[in-house]
Each structure stands twice: as C-alpha cells, then as structure tokens.
C-alpha positions as CSV (number, residue, x, y, z in Angstrom):
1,X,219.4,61.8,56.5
2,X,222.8,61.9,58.3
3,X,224.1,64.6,59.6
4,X,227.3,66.1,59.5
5,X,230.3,67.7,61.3
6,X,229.0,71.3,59.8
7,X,225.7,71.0,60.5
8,X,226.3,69.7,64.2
9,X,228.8,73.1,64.7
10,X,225.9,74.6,63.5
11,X,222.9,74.1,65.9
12,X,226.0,73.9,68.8
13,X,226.5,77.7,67.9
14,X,222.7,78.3,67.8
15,X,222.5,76.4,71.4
16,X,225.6,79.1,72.6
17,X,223.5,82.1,70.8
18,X,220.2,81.0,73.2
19,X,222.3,80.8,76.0
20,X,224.2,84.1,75.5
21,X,220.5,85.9,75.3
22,X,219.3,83.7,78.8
23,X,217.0,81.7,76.5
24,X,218.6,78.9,78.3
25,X,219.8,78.0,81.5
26,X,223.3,76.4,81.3
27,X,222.1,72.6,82.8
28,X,219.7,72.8,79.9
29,X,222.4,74.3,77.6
30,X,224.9,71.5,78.3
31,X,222.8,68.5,78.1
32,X,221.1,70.0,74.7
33,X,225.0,70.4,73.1
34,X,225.7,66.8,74.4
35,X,223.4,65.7,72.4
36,X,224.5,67.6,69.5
37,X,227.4,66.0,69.4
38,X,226.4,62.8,69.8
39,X,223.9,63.2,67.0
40,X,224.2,60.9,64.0
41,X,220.8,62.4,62.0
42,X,219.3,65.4,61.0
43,X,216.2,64.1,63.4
44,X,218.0,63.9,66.0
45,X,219.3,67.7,65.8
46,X,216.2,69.3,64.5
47,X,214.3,68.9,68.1
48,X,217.4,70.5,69.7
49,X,216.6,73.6,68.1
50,X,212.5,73.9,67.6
51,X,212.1,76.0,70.3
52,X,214.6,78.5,69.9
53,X,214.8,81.7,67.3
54,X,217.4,81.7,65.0
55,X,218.3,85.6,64.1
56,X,216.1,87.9,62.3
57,X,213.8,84.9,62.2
58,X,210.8,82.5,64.5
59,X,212.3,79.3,63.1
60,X,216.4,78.1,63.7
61,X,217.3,76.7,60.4
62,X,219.1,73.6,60.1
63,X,221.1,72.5,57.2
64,X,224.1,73.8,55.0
65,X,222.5,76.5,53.6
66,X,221.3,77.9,56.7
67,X,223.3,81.3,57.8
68,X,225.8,81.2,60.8
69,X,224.1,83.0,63.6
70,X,224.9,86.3,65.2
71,X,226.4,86.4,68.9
72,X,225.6,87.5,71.7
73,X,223.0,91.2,72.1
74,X,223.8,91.0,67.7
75,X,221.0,88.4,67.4
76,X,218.1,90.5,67.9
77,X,218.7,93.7,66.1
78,X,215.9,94.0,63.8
79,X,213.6,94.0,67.2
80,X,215.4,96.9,68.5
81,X,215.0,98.9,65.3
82,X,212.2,101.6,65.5
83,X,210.3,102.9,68.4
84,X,209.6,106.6,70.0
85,X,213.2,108.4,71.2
86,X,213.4,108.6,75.0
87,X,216.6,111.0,74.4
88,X,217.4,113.3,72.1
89,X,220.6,114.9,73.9
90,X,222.6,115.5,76.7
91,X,224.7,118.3,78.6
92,X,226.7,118.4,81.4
93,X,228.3,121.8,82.6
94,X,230.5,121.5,85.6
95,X,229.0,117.6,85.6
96,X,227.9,114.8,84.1
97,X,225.1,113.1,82.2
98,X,224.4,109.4,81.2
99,X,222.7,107.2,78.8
100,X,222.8,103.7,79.0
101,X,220.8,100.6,79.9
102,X,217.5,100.4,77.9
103,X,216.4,104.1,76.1
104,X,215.9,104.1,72.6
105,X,218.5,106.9,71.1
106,X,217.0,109.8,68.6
107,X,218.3,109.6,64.8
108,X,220.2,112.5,65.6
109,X,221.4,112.6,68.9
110,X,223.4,115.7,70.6
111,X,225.8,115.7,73.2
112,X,227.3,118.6,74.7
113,X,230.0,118.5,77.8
114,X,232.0,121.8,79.0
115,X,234.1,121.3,82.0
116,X,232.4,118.1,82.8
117,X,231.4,114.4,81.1
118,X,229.3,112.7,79.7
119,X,228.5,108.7,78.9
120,X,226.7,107.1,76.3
121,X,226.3,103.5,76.2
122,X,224.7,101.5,73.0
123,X,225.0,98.1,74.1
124,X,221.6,97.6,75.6
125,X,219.9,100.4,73.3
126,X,217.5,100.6,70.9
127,X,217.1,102.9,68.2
128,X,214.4,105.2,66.2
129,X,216.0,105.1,63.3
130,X,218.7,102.5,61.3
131,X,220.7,105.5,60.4
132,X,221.4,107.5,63.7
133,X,224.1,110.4,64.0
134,X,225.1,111.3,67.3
135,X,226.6,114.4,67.5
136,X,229.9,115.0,70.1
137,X,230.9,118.2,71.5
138,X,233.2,119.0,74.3
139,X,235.2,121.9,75.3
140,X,237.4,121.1,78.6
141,X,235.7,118.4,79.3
142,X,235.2,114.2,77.8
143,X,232.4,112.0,76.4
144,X,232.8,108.8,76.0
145,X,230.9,106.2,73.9
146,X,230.7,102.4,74.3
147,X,228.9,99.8,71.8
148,X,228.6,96.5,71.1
149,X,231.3,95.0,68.5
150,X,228.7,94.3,66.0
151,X,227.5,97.7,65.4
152,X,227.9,99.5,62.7
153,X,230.0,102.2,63.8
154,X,231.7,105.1,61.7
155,X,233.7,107.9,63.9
156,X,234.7,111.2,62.2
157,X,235.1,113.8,64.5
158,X,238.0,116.0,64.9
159,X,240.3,116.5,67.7
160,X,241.6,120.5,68.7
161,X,244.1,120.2,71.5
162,X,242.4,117.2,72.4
163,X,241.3,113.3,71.1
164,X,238.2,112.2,69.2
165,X,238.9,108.5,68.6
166,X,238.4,104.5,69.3
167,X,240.1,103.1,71.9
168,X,240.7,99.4,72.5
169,X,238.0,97.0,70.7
170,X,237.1,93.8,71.6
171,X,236.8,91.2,68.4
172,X,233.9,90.9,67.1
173,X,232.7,91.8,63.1
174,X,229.6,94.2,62.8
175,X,226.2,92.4,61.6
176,X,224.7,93.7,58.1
177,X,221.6,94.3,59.3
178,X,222.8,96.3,62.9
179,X,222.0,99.9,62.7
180,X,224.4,102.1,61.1
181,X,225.6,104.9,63.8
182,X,227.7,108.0,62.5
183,X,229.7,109.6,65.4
184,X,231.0,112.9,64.5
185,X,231.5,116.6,66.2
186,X,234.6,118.0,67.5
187,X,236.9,117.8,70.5
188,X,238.5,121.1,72.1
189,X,241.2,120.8,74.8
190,X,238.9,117.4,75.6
191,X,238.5,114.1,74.5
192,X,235.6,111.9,73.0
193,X,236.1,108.5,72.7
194,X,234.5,105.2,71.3
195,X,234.9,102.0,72.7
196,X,233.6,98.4,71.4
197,X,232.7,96.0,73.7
198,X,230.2,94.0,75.5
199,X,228.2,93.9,78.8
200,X,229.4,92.3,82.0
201,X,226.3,90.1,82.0
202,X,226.8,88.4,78.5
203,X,230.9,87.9,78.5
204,X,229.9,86.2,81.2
205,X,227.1,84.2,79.3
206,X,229.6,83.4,76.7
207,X,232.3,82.5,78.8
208,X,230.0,79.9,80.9
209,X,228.6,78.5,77.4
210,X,232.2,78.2,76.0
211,X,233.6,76.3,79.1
212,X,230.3,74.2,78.9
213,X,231.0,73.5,75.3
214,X,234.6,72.1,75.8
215,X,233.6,70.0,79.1
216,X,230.8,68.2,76.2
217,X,234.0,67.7,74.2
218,X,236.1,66.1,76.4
219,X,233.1,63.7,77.8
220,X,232.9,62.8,74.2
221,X,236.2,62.1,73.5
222,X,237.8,62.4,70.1
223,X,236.2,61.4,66.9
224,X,237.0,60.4,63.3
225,X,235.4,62.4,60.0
226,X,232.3,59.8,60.1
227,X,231.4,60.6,64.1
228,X,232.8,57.2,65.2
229,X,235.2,57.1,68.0
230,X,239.0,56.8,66.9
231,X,240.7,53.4,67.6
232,X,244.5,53.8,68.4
233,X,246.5,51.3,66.6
C-alpha cells in the first residue's frame, strides 16, 4: 500500500524521538529520514522503524491511527514511574542542598532553606509515586525548581515579602501519562521558583536532529501532493 505525506511525517518524528533519547547516532539518523522521504510504500517505511520503541510501547506504530509521539526525556515516562525514594527532603541553613541528575523523588517531598538555597531538578528524575507533592519552604533564603516542559506541573504556594512562582518556560505541552507534581508551601522574605525546560544534552539532540532533518529536505528538493518532484512550467 502507498504511503502518504502523514504517515512519512510520522515515522520522521519517531526517527527525531530515537535520536533525541541517543537511540541513534545522527549518520544513522540522517540516512534512515532520507529514506523516509523518499518512501513511496508502507514497506518501505515500516523497516525504518522496527527497531525502535514508539512511547509507552516495544513496537513504533505506523499508520494514521497511530498516536504522535512524545519528545525528547517525555517518551519514556511510564519507565520512570515507581521505584524506592532516594530523597525524601532537603535543608540548607547558611547553605545549600541539591537534587538533580538521576534520584527517584518521594511522593511527598520536603524542602526547607533558611538563609541559604536549595535546587531541585526533575528533568532526569524518576518518581515513587504518579502523584508527588513537594513541599517549598524558605525564610530568607530561595529554592528553585526546574522540570521538563512535559510534566505535569501545578504550583500553589504563597509568597510573604517574597515570590513563589514560574519563571520563563520553554514550549513544550505536558504528556497525559507524565507524573502529576503539586508544588506548594510558602515563601517568607525569599523566593521559590519553577522553571520548565530541558537538559543541555537533549536541546542539543534536538537541535542536531532538526538541522539533519531540513539538510534531507533540501537534498530532496520540493515535491507535489503524490511525492513526485514538481516540474516548473
């Protein structure tokens, strides 16, 4: 069967999704969406994408009914749902405390900062829980907390001669099966803030994929509805 504009977009975003995670390196990446392009049957896309996991499952679906997939550390939520917490907490008096890379946060999570600061970064975390509340205190001091733009995110803390709020967010929508995280405590003469965005390491990724993407466009040139090349008149 042929296949069509949609379902070529289709694995070409799946092939961007694989290379975002590392799945592929970006010779492989750009020689796979090539042939994407180029593709004229559903046979010819299929082996494209056998190797690869489309998210929340061991098989990429092809076809219209098959959903759009996630970007970038969204993909593999469900595998970072459940586990022993590593960290229930942190203080800092007079200094600091961190939590990032890969921990696995506490469904309710407590973090206290006087005179002093504290980080907590979600982007590479896991989670014991779907639901997780972390907890933000600070008196004279700041705690700041970054995720990724597909989290589910809800801040409700309160501000008392001081700021508990998100800052700048980069774009991104959050993914219905991401954990839900409920931020909420209170701020005096301090600030907490919550900040969306993504690690160095996959901008990067995406970046590489999207210039790889528009370099396989121009080598293919421009095209008509059916796939065929466009003859001026």
């Amino acid at each position: 069967m042929r296949a069509s504009d949609t379902e070529r977009e289709r694995i070409a975003e799946l092939l961007r999704e694989a290379v975002a995670e590392g799945r592929l390196e970006m010779d492989e990446f750009e020689q796979r969406l090539e042939t994407a392009y180029k593709a004229r049957t559903h046979g010819e896309l299929e082996p494209l994408v056998q190797d690869l996991p489309a998210p929340g499952s061991a098989v990429a679906p092809v076809g219209a009914s098959a959903p759009a997939p996630l970007r970038g550390s969204a993909a593999n939520w469900p595998a970072r749902i459940g586990g022993t917490a590593t960290s229930k907490g942190g203080f800092a008096l007079w200094g600091g405390f961190n939590r990032k890379g890969r921990w696995t946060v506490a469904r309710k999570f407590t973090a206290f900062a006087m005179w002093g600061g504290g980080e907590i970064d979600l982007r590479e975390a896991h989670f014991e829980d779907r639901e997780t509340v972390i907890r933000c205190i600070t008196i004279m001091g700041g705690l700041h907390v970054t995720a990724p733009p597909e989290l589910n995110v809800d801040v409700r803390g309160v501000g008392i001669m001081g700021g508990f709020g998100e800052g700048s967010n980069e774009e991104g929508e959050p993914a219905p099966d991401a954990p839900y995280v409920r931020i909420t405590g209170f701020a005096l003469m301090g600030g907490v803030g919550v900040e969306r965005k993504r690690t160095k390491a996959e901008r990067r990724r995406l970046k590489e994929a999207e210039q790889a993407e528009l370099e396989a466009r121009r080598r293919r040139g421009p095209e008509g509805p059916d796939g065929g090349t466009r003859k001026e008149l």
